[in-house]
VEXLOZA-168356 format. One record per residue (C-alpha): residue number from 1; x, y, z; residue in one letter. Coordinates in Angstrom, 3 decimals. Layout:
BEGIN
+-----+----------+----------+----------+---+
:   k :     east :    north :       up : r :
+-----+----------+----------+----------+---+
: NUM :        X :        Y :        Z : A :
...
+-----+----------+----------+----------+---+
***
This chain:
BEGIN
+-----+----------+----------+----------+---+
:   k :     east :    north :       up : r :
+-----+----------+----------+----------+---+
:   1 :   37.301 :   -2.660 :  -10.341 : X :
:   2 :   36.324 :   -5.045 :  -12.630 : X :
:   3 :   35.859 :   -7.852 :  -11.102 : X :
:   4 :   33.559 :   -6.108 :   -9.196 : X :
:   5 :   31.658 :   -5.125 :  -12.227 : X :
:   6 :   31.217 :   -8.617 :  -13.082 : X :
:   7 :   30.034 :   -9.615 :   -9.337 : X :
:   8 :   27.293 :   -6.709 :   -9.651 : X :
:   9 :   26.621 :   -8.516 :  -13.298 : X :
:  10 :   22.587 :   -8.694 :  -13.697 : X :
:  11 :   21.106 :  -12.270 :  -13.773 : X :
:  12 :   19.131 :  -13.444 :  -16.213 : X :
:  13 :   17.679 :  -16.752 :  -16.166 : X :
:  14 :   15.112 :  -18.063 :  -18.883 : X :
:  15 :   12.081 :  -18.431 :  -16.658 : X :
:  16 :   11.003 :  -21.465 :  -19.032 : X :
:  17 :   13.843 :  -23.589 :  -18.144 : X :
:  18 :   13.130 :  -23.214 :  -14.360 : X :
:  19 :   10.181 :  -23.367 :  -14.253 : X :
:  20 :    9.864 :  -26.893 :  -12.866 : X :
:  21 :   11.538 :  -25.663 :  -10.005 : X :
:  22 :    9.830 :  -22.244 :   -9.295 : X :
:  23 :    7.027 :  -19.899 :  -11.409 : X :
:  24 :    9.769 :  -16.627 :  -11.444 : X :
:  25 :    6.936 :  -15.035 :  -13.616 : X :
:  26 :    4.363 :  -15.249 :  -10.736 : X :
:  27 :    7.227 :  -14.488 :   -8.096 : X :
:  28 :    7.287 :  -11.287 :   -9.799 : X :
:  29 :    3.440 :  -10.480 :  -10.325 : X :
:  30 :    3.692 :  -10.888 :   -6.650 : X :
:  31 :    6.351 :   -8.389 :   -5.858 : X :
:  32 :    4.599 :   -6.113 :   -8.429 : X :
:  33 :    1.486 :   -6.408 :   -6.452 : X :
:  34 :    2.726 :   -5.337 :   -3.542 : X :
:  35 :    4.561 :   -2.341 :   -5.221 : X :
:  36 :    0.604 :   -1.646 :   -7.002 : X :
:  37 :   -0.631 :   -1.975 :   -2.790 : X :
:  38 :    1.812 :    0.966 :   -2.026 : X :
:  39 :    0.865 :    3.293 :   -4.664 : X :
:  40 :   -2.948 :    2.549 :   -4.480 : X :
:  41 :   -2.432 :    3.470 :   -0.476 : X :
:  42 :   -0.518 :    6.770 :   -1.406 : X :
:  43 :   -3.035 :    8.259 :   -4.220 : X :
:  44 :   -6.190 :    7.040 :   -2.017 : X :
:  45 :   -5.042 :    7.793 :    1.751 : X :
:  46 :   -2.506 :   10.231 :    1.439 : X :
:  47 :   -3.188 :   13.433 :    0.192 : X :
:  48 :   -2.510 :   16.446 :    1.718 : X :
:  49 :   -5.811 :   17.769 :    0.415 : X :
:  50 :   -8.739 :   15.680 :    2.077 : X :
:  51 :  -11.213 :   14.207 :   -0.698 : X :
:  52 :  -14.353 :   12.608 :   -0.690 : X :
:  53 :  -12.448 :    9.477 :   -2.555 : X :
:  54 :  -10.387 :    9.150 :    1.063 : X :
:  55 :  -13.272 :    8.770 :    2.887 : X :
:  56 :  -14.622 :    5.860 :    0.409 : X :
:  57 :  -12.421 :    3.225 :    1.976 : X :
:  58 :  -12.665 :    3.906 :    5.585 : X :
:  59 :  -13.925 :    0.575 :    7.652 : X :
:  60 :  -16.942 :    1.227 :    9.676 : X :
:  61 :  -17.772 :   -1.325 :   12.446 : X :
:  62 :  -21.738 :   -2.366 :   12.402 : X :
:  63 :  -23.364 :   -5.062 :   13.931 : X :
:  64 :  -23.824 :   -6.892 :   10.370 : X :
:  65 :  -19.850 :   -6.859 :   10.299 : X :
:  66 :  -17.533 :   -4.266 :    8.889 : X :
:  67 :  -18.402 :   -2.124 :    5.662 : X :
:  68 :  -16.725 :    0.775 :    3.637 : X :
:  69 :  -18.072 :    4.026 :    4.346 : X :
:  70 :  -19.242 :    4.088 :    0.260 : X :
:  71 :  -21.345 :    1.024 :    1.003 : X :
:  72 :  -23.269 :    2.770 :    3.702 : X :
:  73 :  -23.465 :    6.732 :    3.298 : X :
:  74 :  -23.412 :    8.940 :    0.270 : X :
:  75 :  -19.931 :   11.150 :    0.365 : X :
:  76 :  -20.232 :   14.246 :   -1.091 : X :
:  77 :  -18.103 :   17.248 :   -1.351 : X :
:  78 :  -20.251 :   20.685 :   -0.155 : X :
:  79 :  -17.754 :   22.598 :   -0.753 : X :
:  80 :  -13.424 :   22.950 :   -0.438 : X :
:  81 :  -14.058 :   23.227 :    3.403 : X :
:  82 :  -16.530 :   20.741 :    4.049 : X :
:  83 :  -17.670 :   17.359 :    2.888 : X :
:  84 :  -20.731 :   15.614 :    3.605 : X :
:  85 :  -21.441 :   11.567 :    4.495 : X :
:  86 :  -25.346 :   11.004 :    4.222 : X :
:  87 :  -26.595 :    8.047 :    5.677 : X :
:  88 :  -30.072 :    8.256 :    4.761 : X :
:  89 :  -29.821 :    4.695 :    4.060 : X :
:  90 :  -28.577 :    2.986 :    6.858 : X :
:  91 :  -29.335 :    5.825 :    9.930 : X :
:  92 :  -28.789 :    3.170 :   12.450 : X :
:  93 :  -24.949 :    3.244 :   11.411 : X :
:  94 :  -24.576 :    7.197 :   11.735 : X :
:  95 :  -22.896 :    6.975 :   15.165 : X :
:  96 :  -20.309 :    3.972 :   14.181 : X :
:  97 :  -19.565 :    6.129 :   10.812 : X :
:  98 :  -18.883 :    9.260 :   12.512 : X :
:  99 :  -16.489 :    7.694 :   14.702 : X :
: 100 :  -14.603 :    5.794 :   12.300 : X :
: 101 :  -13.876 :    8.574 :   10.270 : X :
: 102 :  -12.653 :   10.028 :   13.381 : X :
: 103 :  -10.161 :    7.649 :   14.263 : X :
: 104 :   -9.153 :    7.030 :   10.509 : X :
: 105 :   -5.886 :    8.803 :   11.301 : X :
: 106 :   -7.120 :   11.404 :    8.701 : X :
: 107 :   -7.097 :   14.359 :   11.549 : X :
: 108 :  -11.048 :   14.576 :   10.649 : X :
: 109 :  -13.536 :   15.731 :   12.926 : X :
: 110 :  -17.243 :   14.816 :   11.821 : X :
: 111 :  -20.610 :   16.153 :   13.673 : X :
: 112 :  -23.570 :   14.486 :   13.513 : X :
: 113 :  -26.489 :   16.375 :   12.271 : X :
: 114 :  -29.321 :   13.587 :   12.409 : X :
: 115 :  -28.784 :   11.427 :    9.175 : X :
: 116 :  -25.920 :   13.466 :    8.217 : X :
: 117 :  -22.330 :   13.889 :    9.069 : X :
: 118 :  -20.530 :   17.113 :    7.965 : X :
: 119 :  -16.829 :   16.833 :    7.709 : X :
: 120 :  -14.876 :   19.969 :    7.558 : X :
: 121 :  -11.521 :   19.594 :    5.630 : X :
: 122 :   -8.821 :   20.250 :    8.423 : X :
: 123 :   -6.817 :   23.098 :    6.908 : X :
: 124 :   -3.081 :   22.155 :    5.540 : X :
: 125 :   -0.356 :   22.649 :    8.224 : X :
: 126 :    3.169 :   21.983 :    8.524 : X :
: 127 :    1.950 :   19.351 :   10.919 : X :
: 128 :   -0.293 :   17.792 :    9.056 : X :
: 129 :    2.371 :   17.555 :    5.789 : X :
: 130 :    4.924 :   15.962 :    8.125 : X :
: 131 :    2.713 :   13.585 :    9.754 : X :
: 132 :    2.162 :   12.163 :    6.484 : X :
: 133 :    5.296 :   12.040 :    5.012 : X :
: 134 :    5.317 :    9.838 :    8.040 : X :
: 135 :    2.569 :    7.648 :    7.285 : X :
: 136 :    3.644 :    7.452 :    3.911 : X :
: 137 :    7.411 :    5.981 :    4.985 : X :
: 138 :    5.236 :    3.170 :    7.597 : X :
: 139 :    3.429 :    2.148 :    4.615 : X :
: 140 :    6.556 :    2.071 :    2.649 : X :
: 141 :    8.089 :   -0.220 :    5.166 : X :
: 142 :    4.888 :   -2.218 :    5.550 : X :
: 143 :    5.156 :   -2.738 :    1.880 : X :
: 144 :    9.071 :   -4.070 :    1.941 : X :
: 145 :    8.074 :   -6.438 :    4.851 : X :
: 146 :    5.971 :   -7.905 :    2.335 : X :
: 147 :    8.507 :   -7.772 :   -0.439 : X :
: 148 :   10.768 :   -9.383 :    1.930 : X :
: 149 :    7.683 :  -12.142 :    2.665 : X :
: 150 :    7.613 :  -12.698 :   -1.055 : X :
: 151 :   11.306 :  -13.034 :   -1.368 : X :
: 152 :   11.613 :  -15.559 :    1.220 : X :
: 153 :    8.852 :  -18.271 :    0.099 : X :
: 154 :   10.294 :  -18.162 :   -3.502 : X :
: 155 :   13.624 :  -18.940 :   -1.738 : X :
: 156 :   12.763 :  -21.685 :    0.352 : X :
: 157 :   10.631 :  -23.102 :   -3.042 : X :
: 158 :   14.002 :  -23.191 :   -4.701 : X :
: 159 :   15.795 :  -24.932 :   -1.771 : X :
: 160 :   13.391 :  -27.425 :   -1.634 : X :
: 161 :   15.170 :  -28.903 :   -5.106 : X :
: 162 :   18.969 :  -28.730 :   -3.983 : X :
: 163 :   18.946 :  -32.577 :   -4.344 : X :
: 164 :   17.734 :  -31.955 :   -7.723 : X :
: 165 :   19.183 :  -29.373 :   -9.570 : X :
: 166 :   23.121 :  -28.100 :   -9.520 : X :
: 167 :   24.155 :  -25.532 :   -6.640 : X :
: 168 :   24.877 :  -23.084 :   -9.616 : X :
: 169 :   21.782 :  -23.727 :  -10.461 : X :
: 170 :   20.082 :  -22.924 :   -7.103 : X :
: 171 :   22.445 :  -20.127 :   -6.499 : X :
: 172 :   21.819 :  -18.567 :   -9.637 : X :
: 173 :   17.700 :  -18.681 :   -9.215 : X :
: 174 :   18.158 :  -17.749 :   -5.249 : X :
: 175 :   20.578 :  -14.193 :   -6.664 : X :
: 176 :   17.952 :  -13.755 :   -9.502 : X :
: 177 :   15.016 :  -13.988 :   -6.630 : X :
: 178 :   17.182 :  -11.764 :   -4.601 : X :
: 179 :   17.663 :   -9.011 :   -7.612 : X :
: 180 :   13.871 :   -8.877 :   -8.419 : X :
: 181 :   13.026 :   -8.812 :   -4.622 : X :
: 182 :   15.983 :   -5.409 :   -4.742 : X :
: 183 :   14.666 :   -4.004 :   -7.963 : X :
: 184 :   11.198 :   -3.827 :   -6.482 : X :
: 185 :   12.602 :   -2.168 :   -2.629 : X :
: 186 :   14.411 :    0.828 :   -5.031 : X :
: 187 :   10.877 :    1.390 :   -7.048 : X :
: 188 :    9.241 :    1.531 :   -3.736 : X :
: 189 :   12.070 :    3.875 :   -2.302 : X :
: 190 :   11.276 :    6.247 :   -5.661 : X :
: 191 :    7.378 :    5.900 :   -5.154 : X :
: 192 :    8.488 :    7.022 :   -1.439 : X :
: 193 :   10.698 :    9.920 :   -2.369 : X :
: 194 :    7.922 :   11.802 :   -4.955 : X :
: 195 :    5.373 :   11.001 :   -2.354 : X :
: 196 :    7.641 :   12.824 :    0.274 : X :
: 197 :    8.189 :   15.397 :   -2.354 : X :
: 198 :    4.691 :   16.035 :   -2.700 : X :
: 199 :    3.393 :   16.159 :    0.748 : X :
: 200 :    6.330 :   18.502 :    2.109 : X :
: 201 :    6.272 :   21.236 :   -0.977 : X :
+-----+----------+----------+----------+---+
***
């Protein structure tokens, strides 16, 4: 059993002494960025109350290019059943904003009433829960894809000095990439597990 211990044994290099080799510091700002991605997605897209800060986001198509909903309409919240998108400003875009937020994967159903698209808030079901706690595990594996993305360039930056540097060297920055790269995938299974928590009740 202990031997085992010691092969589980944290690394720890001194990122200074490396760091002719590979930045570990910005390897992990990286990794933390995607983990800050995966949490931003969860408080902003999935909630199992709909809010007027979901809708901000959403990517309407217009022939000037693409623009958040915020950019074009004013969201407002009428009341708990019903939110309102005004788009006063740019009326020409009313028809491409309605149907974004339709097919936003929000289960939203806007109607256009000239300028203005009403937005009841779909009532909470079962359904709706578990279709999120669905969403919310694609986005979680989304997010490790791009751990693993991460993981791999700092890997092959390392490799590129095995001429250079000792293999205990290289092995010992490639298990230290590898440990951060972990670390990161069990936050992200945590973030995952509250999330699932929250949505299901």
């Amino acid at each position: 059993a202990k031997g085992k211990g010691q092969s589980q044994a944290k690394v720890n290099i001194n990122a200074a002494l490396v760091q002719d080799i590979i930045n570990l510091e910005e390897t992990s700002e990286d990794m933390q960025a995607v983990i800050e991605a995966l949490k931003e997605d969860f408080s902003r897209n999935l909630n199992v109350r709909t809010s007027p800060g979901a809708l901000d986001h959403i990517s309407v198509v217009t022939k000037d290019g693409k623009f958040p909903l915020n950019q074009l309409g004013q969201i407002s919240q009428k009341s708990p059943q019903l939110m309102i998108v005004n788009m006063t400003s740019f009326p020409e875009s009313t028809a491409a904003a309605a149907k974004a937020i339709r097919e936003s994967g929000m289960n939203l159903n806007p109607e256009v009433d000239g300028t203005v698209i009403r937005v009841p808030v779909p009532k909470v079901t079962r359904e709706h829960r578990e279709s999120l706690a669905k969403l919310a595990k694609q986005s979680t594996n989304k997010s490790k894809e791009a751990l693993r993305k991460v993981r791999s360039k700092s890997i092959t930056q390392v490799k590129k000095f095995k001429n250079k540097v000792s293999e205990d060297t290289i092995w010992l920055l490639e298990k230290q990439i590898q440990q951060m790269a972990d670390d990161a995938a069990t936050e992200m299974d945590k973030l995952l597990a509250a999330k699932t928590k929250e949505l299901l009740g």
